[in-house]
VOLUM-501905 format. One record per residue: residue number from 1; x, y, z of N, C-alpha, C in turn. Coordinates in steps of 0.001 Angstrom, whole numbers. Atoms other than C-alpha are relative to their C-alpha. Layout:
BEGIN
+-----+---------+---------+---------+---------+---------+---------+---------+---------+---------+
!   k !      nx !      ny !      nz !     cax !     cay !     caz !      cx !      cy !      cz !
+-----+---------+---------+---------+---------+---------+---------+---------+---------+---------+
! NUM !       X !       Y !       Z !       X !       Y !       Z !       X !       Y !       Z !
...
+-----+---------+---------+---------+---------+---------+---------+---------+---------+---------+
! end
This chain:
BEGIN
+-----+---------+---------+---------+---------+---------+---------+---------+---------+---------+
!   k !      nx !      ny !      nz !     cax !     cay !     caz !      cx !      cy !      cz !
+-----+---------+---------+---------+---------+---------+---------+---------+---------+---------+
!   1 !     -20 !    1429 !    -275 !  175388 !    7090 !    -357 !     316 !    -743 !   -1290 !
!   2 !    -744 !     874 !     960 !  177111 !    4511 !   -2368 !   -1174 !    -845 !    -514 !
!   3 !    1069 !    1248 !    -222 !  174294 !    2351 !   -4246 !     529 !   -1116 !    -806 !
!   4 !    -619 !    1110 !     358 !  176445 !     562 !   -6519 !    1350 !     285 !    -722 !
!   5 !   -1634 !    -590 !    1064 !  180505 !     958 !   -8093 !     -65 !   -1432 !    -257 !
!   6 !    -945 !     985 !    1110 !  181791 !   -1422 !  -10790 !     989 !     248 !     -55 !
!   7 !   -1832 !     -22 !     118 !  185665 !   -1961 !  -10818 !      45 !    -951 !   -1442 !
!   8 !    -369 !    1218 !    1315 !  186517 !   -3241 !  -14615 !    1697 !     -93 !     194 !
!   9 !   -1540 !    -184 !     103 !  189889 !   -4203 !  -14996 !     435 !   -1128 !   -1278 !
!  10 !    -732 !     888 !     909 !  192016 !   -5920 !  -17818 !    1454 !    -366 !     113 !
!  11 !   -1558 !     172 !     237 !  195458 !   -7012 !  -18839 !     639 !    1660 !      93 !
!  12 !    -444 !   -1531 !     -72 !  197734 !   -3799 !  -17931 !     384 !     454 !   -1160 !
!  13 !    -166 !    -778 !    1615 !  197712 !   -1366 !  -20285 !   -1275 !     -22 !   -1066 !
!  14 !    1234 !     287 !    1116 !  194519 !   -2439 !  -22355 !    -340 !     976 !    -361 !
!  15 !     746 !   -1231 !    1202 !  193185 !     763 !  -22933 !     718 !     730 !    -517 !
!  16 !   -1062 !   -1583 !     850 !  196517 !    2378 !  -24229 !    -151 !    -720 !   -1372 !
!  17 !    -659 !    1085 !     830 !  196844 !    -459 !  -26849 !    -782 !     364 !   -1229 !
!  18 !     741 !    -433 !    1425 !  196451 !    1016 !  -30698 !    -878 !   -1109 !    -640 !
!  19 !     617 !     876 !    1276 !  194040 !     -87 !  -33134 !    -473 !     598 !    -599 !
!  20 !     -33 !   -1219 !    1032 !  193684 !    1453 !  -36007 !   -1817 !     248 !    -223 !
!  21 !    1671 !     -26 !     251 !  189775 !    2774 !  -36442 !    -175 !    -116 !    1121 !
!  22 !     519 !     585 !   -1201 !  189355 !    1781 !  -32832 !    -981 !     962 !     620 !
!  23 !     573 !   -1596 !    -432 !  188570 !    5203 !  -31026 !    -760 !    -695 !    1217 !
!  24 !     576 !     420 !   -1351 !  186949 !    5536 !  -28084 !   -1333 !     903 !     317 !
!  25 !     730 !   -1334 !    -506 !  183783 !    7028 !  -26446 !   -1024 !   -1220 !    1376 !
!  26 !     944 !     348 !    -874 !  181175 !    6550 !  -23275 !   -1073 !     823 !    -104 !
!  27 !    1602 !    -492 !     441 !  177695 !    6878 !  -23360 !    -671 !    -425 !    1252 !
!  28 !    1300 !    -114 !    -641 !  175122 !    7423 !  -20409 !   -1273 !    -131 !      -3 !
!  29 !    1169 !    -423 !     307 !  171850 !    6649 !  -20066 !    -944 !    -174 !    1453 !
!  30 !     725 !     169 !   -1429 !  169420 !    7047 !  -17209 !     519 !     722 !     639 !
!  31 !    -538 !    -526 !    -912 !  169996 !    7530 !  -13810 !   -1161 !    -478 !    1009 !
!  32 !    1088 !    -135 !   -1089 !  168641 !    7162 !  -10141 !    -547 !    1164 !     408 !
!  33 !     284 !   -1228 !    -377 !  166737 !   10082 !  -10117 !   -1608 !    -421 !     470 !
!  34 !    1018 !      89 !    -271 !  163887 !   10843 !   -8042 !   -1079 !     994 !    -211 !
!  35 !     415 !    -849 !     110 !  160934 !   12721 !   -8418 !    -541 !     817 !    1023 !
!  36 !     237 !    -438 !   -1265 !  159819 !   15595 !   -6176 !   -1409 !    -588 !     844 !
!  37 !    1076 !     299 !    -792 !  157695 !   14526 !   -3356 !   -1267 !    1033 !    -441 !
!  38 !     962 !    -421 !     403 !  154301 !   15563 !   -4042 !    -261 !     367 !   -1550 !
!  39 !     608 !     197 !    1447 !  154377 !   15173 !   -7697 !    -538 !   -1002 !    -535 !
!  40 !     268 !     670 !     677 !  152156 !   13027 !   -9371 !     226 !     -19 !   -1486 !
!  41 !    -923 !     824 !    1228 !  153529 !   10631 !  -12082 !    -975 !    -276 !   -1118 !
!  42 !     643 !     803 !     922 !  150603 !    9365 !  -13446 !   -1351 !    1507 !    -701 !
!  43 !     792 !    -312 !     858 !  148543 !   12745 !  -14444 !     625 !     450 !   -1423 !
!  44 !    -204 !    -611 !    1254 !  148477 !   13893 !  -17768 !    1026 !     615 !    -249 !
!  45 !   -1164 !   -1682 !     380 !  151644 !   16299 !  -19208 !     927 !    -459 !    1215 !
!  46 !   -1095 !     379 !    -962 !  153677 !   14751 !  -15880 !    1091 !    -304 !    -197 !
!  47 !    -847 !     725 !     655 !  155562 !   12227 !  -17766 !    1072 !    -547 !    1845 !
!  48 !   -1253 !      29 !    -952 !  158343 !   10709 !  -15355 !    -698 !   -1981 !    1024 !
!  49 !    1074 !     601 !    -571 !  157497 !    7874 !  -12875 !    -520 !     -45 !    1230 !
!  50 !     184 !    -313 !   -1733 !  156111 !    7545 !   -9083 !     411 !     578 !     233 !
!  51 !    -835 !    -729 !   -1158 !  157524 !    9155 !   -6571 !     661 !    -964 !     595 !
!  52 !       1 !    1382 !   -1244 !  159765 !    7061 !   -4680 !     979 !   -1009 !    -881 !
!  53 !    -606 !    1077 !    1064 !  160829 !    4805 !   -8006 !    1635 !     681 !   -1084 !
!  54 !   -2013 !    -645 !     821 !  164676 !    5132 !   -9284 !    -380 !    -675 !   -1438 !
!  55 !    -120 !    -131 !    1698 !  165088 !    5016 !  -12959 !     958 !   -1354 !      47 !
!  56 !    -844 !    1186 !     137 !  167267 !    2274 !  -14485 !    1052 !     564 !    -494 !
!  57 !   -1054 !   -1205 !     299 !  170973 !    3832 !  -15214 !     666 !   -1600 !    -968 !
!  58 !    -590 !    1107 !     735 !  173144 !    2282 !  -18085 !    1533 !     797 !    -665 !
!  59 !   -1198 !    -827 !     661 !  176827 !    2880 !  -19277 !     617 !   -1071 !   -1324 !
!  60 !    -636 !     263 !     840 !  178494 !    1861 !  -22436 !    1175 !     834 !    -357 !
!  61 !   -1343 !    -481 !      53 !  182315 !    2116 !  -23112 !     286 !    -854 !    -909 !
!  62 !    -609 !     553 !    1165 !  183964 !    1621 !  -26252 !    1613 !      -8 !    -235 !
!  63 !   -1387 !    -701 !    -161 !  187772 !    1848 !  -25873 !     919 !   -1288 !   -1354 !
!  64 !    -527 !    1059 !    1300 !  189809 !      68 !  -29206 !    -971 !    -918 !    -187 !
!  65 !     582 !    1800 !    -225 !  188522 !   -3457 !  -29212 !    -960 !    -246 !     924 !
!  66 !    1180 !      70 !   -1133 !  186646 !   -3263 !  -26319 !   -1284 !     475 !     278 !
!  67 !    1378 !    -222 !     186 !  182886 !   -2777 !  -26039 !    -239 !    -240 !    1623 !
!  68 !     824 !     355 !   -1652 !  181675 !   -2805 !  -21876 !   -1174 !     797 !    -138 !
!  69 !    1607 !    -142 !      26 !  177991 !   -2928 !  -21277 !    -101 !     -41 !    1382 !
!  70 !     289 !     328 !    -968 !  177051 !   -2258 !  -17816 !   -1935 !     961 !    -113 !
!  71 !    1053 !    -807 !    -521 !  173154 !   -1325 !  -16883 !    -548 !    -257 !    1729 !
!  72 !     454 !      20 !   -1176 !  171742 !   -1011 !  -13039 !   -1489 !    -191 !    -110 !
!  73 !    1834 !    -231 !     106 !  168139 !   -1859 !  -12436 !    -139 !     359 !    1711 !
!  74 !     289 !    -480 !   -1866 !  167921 !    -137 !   -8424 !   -1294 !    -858 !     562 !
!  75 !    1468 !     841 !    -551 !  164428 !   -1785 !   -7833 !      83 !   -1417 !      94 !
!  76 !     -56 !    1064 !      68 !  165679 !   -5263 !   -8717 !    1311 !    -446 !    1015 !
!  77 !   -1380 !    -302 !    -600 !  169141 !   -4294 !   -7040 !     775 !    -866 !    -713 !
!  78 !    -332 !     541 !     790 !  170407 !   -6131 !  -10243 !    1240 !     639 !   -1164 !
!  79 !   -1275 !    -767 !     809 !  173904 !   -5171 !  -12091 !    -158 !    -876 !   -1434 !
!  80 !    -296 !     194 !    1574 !  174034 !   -6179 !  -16292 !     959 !      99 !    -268 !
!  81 !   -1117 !    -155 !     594 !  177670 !   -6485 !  -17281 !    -824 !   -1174 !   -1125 !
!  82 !     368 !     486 !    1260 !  177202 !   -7397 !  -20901 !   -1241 !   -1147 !     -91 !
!  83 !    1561 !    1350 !    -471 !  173453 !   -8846 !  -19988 !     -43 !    -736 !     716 !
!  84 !    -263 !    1189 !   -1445 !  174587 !  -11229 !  -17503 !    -417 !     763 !    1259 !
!  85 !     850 !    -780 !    -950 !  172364 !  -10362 !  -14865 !     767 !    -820 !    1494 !
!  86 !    -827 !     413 !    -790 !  174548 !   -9861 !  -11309 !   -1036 !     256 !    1072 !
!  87 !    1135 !     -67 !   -1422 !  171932 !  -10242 !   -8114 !     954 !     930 !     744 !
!  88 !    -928 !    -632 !   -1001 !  173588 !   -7770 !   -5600 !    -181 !    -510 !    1505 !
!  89 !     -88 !    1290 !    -897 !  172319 !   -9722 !   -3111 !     314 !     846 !    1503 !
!  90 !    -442 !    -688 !    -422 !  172807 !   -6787 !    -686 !    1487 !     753 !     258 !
!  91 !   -1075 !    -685 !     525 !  176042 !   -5818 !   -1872 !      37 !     990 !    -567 !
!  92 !     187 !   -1019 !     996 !  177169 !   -2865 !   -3451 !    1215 !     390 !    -892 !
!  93 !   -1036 !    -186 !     389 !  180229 !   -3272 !   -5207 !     248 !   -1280 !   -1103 !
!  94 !    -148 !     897 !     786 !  180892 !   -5551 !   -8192 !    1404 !      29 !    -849 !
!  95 !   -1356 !     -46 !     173 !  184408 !   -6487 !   -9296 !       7 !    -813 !   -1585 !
!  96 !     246 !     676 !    1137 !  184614 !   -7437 !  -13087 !    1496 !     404 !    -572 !
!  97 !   -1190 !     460 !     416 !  187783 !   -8993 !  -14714 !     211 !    -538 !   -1614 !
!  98 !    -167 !     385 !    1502 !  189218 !   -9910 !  -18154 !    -823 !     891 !   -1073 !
!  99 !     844 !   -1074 !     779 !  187478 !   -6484 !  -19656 !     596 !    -721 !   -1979 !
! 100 !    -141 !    -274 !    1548 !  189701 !   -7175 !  -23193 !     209 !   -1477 !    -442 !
! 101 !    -275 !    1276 !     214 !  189774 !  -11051 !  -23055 !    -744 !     -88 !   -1039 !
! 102 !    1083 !    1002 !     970 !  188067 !  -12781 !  -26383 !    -967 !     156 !     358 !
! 103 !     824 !     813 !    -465 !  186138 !  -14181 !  -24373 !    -918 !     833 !     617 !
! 104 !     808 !   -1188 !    -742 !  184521 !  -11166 !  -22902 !     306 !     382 !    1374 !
! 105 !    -572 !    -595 !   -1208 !  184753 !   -9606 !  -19202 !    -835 !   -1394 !     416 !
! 106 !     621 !    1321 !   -1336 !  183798 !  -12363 !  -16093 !    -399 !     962 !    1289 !
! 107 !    -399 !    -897 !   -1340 !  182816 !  -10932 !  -13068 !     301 !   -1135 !     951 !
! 108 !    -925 !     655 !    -542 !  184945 !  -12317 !  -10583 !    -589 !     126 !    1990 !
! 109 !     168 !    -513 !   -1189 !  183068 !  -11304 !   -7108 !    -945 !    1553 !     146 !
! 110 !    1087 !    -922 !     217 !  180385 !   -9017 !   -5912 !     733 !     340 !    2091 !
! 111 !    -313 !     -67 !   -1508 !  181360 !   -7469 !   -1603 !    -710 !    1613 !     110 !
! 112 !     540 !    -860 !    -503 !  179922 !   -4908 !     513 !     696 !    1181 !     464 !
! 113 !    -620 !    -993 !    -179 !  181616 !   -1766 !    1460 !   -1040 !     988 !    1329 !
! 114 !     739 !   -1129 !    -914 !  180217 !     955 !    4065 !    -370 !     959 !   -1122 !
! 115 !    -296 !    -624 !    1054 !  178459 !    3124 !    1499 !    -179 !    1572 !     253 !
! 116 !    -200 !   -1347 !      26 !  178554 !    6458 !    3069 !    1327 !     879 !    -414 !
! 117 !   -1167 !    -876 !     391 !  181188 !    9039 !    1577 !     -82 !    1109 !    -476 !
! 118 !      30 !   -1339 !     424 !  181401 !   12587 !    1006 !     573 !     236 !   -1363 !
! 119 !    -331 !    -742 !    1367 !  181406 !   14438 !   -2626 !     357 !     971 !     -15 !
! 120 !    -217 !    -840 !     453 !  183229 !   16868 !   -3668 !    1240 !    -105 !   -1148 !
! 121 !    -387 !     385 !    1196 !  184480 !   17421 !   -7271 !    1651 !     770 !    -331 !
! 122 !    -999 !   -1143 !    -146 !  187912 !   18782 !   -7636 !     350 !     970 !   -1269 !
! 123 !    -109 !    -807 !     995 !  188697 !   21519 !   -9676 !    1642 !    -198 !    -839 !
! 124 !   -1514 !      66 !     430 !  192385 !   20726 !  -10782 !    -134 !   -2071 !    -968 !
! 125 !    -382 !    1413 !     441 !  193602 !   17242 !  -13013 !     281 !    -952 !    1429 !
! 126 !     393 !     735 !     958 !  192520 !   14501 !  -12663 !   -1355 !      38 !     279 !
! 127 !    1768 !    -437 !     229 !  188727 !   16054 !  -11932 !    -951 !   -1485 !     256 !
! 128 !     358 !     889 !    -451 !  187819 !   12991 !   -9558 !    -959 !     493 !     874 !
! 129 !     763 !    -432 !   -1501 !  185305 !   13241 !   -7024 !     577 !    -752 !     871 !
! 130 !    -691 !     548 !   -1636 !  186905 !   12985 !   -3985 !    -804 !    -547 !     964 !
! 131 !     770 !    1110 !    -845 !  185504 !   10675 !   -1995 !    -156 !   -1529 !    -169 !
! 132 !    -315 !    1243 !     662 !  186206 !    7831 !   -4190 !     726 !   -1084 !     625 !
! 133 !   -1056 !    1492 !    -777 !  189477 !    6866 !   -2467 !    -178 !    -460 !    1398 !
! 134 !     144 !     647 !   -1336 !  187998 !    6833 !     641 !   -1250 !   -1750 !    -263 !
! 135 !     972 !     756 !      50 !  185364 !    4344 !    -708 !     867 !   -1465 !     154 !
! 136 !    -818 !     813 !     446 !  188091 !    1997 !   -2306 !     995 !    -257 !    1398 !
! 137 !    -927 !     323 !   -1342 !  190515 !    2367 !    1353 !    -590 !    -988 !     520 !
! 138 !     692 !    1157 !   -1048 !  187678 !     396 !    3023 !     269 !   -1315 !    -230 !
! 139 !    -321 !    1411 !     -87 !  188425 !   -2770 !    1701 !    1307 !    -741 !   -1033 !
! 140 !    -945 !     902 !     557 !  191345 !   -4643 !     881 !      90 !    -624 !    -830 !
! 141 !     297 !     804 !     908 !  190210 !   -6693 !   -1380 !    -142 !     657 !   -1283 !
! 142 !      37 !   -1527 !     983 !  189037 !   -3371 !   -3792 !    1626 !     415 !    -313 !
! 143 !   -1383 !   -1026 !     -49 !  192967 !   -1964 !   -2944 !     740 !   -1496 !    -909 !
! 144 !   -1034 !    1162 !     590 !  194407 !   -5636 !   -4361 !    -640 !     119 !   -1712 !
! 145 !    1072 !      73 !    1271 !  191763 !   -5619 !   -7380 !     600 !     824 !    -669 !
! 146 !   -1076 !    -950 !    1148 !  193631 !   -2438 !   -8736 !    1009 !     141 !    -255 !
! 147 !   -1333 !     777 !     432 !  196769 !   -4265 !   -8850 !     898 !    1306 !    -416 !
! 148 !   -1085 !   -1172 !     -58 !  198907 !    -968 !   -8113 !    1623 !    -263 !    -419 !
! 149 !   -1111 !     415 !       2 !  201568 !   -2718 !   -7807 !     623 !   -1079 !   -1713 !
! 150 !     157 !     351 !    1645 !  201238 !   -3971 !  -11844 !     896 !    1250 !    -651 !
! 151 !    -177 !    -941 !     877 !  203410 !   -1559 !  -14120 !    -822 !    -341 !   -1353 !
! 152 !      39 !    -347 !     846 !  202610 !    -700 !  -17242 !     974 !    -663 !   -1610 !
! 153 !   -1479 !     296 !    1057 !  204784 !   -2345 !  -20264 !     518 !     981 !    -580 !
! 154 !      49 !   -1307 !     407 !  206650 !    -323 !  -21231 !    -152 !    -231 !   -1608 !
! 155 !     -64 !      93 !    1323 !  206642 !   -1624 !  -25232 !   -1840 !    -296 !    -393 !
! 156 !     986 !     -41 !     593 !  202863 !   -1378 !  -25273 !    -437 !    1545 !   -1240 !
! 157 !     415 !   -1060 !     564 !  202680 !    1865 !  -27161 !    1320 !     667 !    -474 !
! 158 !    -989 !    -378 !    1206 !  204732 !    3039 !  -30268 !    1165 !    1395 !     933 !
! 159 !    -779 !   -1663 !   -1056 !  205227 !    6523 !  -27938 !     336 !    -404 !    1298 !
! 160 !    -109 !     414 !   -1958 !  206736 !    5549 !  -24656 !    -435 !    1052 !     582 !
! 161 !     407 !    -753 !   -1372 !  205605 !    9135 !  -23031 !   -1240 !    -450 !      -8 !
! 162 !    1244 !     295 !    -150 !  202278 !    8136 !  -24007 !    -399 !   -1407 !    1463 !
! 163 !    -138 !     817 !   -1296 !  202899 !    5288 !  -21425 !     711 !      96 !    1646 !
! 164 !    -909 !    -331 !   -1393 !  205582 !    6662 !  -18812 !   -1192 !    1336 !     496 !
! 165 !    1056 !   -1031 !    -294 !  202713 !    9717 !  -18839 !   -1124 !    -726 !    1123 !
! 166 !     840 !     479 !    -964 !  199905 !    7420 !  -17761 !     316 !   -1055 !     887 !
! 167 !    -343 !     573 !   -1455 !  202088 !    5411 !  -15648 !     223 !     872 !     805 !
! 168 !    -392 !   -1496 !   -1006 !  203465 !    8698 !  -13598 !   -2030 !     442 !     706 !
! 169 !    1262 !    -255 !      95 !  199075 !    9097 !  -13629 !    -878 !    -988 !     857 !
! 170 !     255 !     927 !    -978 !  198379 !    5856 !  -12271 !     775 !    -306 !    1200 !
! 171 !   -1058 !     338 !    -551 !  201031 !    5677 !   -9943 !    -162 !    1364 !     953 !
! 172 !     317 !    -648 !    -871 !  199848 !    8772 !   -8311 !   -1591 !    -333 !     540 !
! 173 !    1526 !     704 !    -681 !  195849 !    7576 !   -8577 !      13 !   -1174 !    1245 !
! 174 !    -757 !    1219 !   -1082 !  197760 !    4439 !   -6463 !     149 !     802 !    1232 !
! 175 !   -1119 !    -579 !   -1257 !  199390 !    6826 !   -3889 !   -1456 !    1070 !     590 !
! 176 !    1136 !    -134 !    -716 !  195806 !    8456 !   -3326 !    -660 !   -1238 !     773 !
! 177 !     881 !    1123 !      59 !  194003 !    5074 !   -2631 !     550 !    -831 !    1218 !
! 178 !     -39 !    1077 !    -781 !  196524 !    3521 !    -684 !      24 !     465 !    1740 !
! 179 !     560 !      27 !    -961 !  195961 !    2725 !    2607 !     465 !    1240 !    1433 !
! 180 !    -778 !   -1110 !   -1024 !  195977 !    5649 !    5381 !     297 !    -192 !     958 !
! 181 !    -432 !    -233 !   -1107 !  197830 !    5546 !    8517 !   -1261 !     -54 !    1097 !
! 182 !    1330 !    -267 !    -520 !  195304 !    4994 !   11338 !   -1174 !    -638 !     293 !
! 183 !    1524 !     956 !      25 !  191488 !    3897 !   11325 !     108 !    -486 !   -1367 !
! 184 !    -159 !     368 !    1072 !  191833 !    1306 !    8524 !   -1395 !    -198 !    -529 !
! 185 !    1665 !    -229 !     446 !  187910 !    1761 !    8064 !      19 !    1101 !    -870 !
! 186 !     655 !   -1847 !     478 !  188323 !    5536 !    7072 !    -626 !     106 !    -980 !
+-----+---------+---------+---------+---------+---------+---------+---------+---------+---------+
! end
């Protein structure tokens, strides 16, 4: 079950775009994990908490210039893009825009999705869990948000394969996602 996806997005291309020292990395922390039924939290040597109570999950992404802060609080059903606290409000999907602006990211819209979808991890490039694009098919609004139809410049990056590469990359992630023939729920 789906309990919450973040969509960041920027100006196309943002994360190819050099800067010297920039570098990149993501960092994890947390998680909704639960503990086993019939363990108590609170004796001695337990450590952990209730039973029942989700953890608070947090991601940080550093890509050139860019710094994104997202943390989840599940109990509050409360999203943190860069501290700005997003109510979910029974939603589970939060759409955040202008990732490499100055000015920082905005979030632009929060919508609901159906959040059941099957996992499984694939063993071949690009090592997605499948089940993703069925999440993203459900709503229209998600399929416009990743602005498929956006190339790539091509004079963002000194190496053009470095760009015709991850356009050929996105441009197939596109051709998973878009919409299937059929039950437009799937």
């Amino acid at each position: 079950m789906l309990e919450v996806l973040v969509l960041w997005r920027g100006t196309p291309g943002w994360f190819l775009e050099p800067v010297p020292g920039g570098g990149s990395s993501v960092s994890f922390d947390g998680g909704a994990f639960y503990l086993r039924p019939g363990r108590d939290a609170s004796r001695p040597g337990e450590g952990g908490v209730p039973a029942g109570r989700r953890l608070d999950s947090s991601v940080r992404i550093h890509q050139g210039r860019v710094r994104l802060e997202l943390r989840f609080e599940p109990e509050s059903a409360t999203v943190h893009v860069q501290e700005h606290p997003v109510p979910l409000n029974g939603d589970n999907v939060v759409l955040v825009d202008d990732v490499d602006d100055p000015a920082g990211p905005r979030v632009v819209g929060t919508l609901r999705i159906d959040p059941r979808f099957a996992v499984r991890c694939l063993d071949e490039p690009p090592y997605l869990l499948d089940g993703v694009e069925t999440l993203l098919q459900r709503s229209e609004e998600l399929l416009a948000f990743l602005r498929c139809d956006m190339p790539l410049p091509a004079d963002l990056y000194p190496d053009s394969r470095s760009v015709s590469r991850t356009q050929r990359y996105m441009d197939e992630s596109c051709a998973r996602v878009a919409p299937a023939t059929g039950d437009p729920r799937r």
